[in-house]
C-alpha positions in Angstrom: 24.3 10.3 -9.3 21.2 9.3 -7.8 19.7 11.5 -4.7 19.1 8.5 -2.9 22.0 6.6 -1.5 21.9 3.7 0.7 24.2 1.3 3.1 24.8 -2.1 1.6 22.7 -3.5 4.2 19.5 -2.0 3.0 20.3 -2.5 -0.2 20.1 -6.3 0.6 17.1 -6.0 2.2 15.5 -4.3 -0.9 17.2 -7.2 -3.1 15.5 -9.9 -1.0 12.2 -8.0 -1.0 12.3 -7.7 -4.8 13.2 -11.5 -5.3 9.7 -12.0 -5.4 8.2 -9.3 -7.3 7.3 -9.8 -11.2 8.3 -6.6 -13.4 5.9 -3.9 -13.6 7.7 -2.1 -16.7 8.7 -3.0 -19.9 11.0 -1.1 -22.1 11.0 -2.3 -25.3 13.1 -1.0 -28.9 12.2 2.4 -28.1 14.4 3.5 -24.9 13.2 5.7 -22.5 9.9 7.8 -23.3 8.0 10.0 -21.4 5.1 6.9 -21.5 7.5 4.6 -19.8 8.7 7.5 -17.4 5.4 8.6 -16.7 4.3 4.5 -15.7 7.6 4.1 -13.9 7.0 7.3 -11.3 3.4 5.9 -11.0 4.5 2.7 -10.0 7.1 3.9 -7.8 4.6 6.4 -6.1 2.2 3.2 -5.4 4.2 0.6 -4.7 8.3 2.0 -3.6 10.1 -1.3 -5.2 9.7 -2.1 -8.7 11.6 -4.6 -11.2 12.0 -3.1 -15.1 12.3 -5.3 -18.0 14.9 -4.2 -20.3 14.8 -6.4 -23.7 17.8 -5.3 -24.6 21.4 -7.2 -25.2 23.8 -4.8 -24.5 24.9 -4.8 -20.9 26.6 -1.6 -21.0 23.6 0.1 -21.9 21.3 -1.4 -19.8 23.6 -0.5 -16.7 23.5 3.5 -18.2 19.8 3.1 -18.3 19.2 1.9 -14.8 21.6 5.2 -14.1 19.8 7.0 -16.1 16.3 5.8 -14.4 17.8 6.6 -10.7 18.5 10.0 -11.3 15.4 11.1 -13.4 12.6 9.6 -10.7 15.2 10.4 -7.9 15.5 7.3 -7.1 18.1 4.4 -6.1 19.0 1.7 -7.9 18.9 -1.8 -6.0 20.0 -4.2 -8.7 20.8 -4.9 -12.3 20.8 -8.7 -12.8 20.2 -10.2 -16.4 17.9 -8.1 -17.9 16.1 -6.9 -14.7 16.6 -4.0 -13.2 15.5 -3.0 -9.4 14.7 0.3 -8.3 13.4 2.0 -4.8 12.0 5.0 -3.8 10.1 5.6 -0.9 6.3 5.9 -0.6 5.6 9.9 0.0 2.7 10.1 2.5 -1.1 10.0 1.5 -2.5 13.4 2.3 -5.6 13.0 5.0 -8.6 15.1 5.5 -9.5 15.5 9.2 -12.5 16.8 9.6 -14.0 17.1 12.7 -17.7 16.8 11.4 -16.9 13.5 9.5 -18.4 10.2 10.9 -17.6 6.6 10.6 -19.7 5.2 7.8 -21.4 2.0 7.7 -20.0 -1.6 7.6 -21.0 -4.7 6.8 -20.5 -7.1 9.9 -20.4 -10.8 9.6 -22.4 -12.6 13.1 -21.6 -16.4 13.5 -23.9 -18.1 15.3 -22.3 -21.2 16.5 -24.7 -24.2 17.7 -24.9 -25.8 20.9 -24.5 -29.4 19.3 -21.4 -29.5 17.3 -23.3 -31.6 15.1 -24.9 -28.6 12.8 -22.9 -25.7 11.0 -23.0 -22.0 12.4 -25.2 -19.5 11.3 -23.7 -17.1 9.4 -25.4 -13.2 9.4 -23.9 -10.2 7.4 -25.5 -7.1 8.9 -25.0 -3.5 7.9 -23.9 -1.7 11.2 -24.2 1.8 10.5 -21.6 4.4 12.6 -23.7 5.3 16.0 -24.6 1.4 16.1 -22.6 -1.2 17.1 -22.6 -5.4 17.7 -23.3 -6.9 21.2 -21.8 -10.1 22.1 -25.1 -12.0 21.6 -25.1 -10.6 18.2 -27.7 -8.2 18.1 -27.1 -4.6 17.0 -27.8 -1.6 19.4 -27.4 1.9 18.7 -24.6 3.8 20.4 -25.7 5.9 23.4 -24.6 9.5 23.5 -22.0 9.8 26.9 -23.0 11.3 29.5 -20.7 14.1 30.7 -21.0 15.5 34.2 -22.7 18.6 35.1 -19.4 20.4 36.0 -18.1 19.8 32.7 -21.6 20.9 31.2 -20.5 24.1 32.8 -17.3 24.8 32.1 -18.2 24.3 28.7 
């Protein structure tokens, strides 16, 4: 039994989401090898929904693989229709680095110029706006000022 288990009504919701989606794994003559396990979890981890490709003609089989697949990437299975086979998991959280010292690098920033006539095209400018700077209204780029912080915070500080 897979670890996930899920109401009918999210398992619709997963169905509909996946109607869309083209399979992302094939398994072929072979079965189930650590390859295709190891591209399945990697799928899973990136994108949560996946469709598998079965090319196989035995029904039976192909509804014991999606069991199969469920419990070994603890995952749950949406849907077995034809030869597809849907199965969710959900994303696990990207680890973040905060560190205090860290500054927002530079961008590029596109400025659009628009003319006075409507007769002519805008101008289009792409300028590289570094962290400390930042785009006026008018479209030129000023660096950032430091804030001032009053004296009594100076202080207490």
């Amino acid at each position: 039994m897979s670890a996930i288990n899920l109401t009918p009504a999210q398992r619709k919701e997963h169905r509909a989401a996946a109607h869309h989606l083209d399979p992302v794994v094939q398994i072929g003559a072979d079965g189930l090898t650590p390859g295709v396990l190891k591209e399945l979890d990697a799928a899973l981890k990136a994108h949560g929904l996946i469709k598998v490709r079965v090319f196989s003609d035995d029904r039976a089989a192909r509804e014991a693989l999606l069991g199969q697949l469920a419990d070994q990437l603890d995952a749950a299975p949406i849907q077995h229709i034809g030869k597809l086979l849907v199965l969710w998991r959900p994303i696990p959280p990207k680890e973040s680095v905060e560190r205090e010292d860290r500054r927002p690098g530079p961008k590029v920033v596109k400025i659009v110029k628009f003319s006075k006539s409507g007769n002519h095209r805008p101008q289009v400018k792409k300028v590289r706006v570094l962290g400390n700077e930042r785009v006026t209204p008018g479209g030129s780029v000023k660096r950032a000022k430091q804030r001032t912080t009053s004296v009594k915070k100076r202080v207490a500080e």
